[in-house]
C-alpha positions in Angstrom: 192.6 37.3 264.4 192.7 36.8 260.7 192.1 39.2 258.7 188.9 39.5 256.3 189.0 38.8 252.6 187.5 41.9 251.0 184.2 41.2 248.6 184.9 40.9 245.3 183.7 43.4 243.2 180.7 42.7 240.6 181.3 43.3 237.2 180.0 46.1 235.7 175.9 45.2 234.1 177.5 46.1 230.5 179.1 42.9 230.9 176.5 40.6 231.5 174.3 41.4 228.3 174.8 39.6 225.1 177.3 41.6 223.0 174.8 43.6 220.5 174.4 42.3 216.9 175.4 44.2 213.8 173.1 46.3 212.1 173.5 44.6 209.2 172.7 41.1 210.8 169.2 42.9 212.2 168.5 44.4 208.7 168.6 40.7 207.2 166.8 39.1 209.9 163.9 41.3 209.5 164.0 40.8 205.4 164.3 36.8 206.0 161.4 37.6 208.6 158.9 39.9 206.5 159.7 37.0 203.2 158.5 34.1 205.3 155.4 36.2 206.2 154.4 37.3 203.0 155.1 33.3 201.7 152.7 32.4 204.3 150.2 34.9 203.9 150.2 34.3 199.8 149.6 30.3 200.8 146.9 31.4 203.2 147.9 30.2 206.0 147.9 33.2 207.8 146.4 36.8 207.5 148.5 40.3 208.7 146.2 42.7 210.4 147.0 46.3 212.2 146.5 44.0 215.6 148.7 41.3 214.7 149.0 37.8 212.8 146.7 35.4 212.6 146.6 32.0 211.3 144.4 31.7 208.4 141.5 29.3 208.3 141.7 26.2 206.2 140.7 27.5 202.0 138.2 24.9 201.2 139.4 22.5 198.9 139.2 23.7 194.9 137.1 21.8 192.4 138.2 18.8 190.5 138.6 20.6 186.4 136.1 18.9 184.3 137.1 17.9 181.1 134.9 18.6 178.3 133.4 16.0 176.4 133.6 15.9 172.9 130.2 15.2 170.8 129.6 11.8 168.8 130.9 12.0 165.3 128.1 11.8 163.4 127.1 8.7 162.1 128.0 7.6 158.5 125.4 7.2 155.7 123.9 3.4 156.4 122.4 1.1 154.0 118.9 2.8 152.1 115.6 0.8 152.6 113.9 0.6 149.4 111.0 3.0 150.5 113.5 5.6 151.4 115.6 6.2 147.6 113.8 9.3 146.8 114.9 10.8 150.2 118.1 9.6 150.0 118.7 11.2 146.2 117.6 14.3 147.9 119.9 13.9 150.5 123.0 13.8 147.8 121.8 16.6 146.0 121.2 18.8 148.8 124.9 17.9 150.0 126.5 18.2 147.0 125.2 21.8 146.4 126.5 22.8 149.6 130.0 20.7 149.3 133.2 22.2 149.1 135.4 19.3 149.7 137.4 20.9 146.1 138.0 24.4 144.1 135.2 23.2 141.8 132.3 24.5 143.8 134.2 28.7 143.4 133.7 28.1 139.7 130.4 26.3 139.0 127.1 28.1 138.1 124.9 25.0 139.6 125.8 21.3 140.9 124.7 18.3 138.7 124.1 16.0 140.9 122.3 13.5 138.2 118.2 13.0 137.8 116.0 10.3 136.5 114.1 6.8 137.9 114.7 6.3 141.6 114.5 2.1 140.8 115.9 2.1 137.2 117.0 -1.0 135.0 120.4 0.7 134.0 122.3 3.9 135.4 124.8 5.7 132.9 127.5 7.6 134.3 129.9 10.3 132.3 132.6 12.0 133.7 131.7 15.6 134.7 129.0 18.2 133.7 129.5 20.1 130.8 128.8 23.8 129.9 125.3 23.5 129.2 124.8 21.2 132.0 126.6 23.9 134.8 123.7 26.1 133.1 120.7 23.9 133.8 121.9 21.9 136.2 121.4 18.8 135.0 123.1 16.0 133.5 123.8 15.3 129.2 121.8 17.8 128.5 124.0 19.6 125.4 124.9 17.3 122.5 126.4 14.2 123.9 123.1 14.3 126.2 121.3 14.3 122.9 122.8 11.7 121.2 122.7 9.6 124.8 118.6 9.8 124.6 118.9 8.0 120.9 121.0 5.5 122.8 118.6 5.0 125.4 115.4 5.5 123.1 117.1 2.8 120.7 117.6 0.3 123.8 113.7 1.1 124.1 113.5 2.8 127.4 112.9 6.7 128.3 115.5 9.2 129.8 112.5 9.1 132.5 112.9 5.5 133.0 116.7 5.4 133.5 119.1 7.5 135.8 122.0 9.5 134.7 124.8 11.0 136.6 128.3 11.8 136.6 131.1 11.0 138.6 131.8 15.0 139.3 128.7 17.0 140.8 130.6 20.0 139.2 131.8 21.3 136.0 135.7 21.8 135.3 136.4 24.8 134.1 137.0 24.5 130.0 135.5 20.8 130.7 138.9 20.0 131.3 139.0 16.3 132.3 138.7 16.0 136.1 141.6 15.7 138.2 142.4 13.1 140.9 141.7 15.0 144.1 138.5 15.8 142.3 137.3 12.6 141.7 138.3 11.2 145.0 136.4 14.2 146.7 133.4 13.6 144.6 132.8 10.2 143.8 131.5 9.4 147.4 128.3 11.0 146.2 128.0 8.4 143.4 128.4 5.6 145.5 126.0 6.8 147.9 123.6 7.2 144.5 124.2 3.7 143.5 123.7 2.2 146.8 120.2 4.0 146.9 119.1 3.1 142.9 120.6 -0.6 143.1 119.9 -0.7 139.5 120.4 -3.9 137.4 123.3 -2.8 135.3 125.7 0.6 135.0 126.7 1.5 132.2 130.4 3.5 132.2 130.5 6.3 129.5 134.0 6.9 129.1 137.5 6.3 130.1 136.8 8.6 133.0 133.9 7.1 134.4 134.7 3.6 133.9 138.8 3.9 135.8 136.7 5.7 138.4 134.6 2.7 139.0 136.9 -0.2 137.7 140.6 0.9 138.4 142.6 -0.2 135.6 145.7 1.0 133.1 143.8 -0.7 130.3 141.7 1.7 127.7 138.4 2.4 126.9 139.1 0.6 124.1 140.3 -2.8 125.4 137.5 -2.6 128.7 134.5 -2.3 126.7 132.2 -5.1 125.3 133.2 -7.1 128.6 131.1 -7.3 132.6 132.8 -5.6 135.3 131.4 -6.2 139.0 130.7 -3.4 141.1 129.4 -3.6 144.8 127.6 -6.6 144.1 126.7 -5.1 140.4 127.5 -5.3 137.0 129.5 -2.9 135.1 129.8 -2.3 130.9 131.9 0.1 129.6 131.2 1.8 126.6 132.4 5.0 124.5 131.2 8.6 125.2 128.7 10.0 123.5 131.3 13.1 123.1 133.7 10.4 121.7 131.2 8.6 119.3 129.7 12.5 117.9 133.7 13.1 117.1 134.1 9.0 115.7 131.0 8.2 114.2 132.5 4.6 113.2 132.8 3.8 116.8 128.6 3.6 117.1 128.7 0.4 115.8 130.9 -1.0 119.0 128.7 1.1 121.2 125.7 -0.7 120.4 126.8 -4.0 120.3 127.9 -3.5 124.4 124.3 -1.7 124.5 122.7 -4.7 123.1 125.0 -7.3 125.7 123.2 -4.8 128.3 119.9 -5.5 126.8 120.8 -9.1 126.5 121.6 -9.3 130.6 118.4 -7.7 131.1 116.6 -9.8 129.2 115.4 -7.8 127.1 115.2 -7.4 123.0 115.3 -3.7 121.3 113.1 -2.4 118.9 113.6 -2.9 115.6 115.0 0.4 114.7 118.1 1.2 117.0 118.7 4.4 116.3 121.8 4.9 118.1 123.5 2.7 115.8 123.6 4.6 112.4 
């Protein structure tokens, strides 16, 4: 009879489970575990309560940003109808009182923004207020705006029927003569006044006034007597009155360009000039 073969023995159960894991290898599994949970739970896709985790429901979708829009630039000054001069005088006055495109408007007492006709034959246009004329605010108003009414009076208009301005709403200080940033800031005004009077003919008192509105390296001297166009206008240059009180000889040239005005106009003076003794 053969002879049994004895059953093996089964292993011990120890031997069948999976050999444990380090401690180390648990510790970083739950770390690698808890970081992927927070991640998802800042994404909002799923919420940790005491019962468990749930998957979040879907965050509504967040509004498109709106960009603000910016407001129209204002719109530049247009052409003036006729009817509408006086307003638009006002208009430059008002703006140049409140205008501090330069340093000039810390040291003035008031703006001269100019006065007279609103549809004159002739505009005269200096250079920059003077002392008495920061005081009243208004333009040749100390001597040379004395000697400036003979001039007109002898042509054989008013002060009332002509206009007068300057090219600076502001006085320099020491009536310095103006500088270049303070004529470009300021002679906008002026051409908005022009463009508003249309008058018939300017006349340029000055070196000053006339480069301002007839660029050129040639002097006061060689420029007057002869028509310069403007915008559509025309342009005589003549002396300052503050030049002519300090050269009386010069009077004589003065009036002969006042006279070439006259003459353009169409118009004869009286027979007593008296800007021309």
């Amino acid at each position: 009879m053969p002879m049994s073969r004895p059953a093996s023995t089964p292993p011990p159960r120890e031997s069948l489970a999976a050999p444990a894991a380090p401690a180390a290898q648990v510790q970083a599994l739950l770390r690698d575990l808890t970081a992927y949970l927070r991640s998802l739970q800042e994404d909002g896709l799923v919420t940790v309560e005491s019962s468990g985790v749930r998957r979040a429901a879907p965050a509504a979708p967040a509004p498109k940003p709106v960009r603000p829009v910016a407001p129209p630039p204002a719109p530049a000054p247009g052409p003036v109808a006729a009817g509408d001069t006086e307003a638009a005088l006002r208009q430059v006055a008002a703006e140049a009182a409140a205008c501090t495109r330069c340093g000039l408007h810390r040291t003035r007492t008031r703006p001269v923004p100019g006065q007279g006709a609103p549809h004159p034959d002739i505009l005269f246009v200096g250079e920059a207020p003077g002392e008495d004329e920061d005081r009243e605010g208004l333009a040749f108003v100390g001597a040379a705006g004395q000697l400036l009414t003979k001039m007109i009076e002898a042509m054989g208009y008013r002060r009332e029927e002509v206009f007068i301005a300057n090219v600076l709403k502001c006085r320099p200080p020491g009536n310095r003569t103006p500088a270049p940033d303070e004529m470009t800031a300021c002679l906008p005004f002026l051409r908005r006044q022009i463009a508003a009077l249309r008058p018939k003919a300017i006349v340029a008192l000055g070196s000053v006034a006339t480069h301002a509105l007839v660029p050129s390296d040639a002097t006061i001297s060689r420029m007057r007597g002869h028509w310069y166009p403007f915008e559509g206008l025309a342009l005589m240059p003549t002396f300052h009155p503050a030049y002519l009180l300090r050269n009386p000889s010069a009077k004589r040239e003065a009036w002969a360009d006042l006279q070439a005005v006259l003459q353009k106009l169409g118009r004869t003076p009286p027979s007593r000039p008296a800007a021309a003794g």
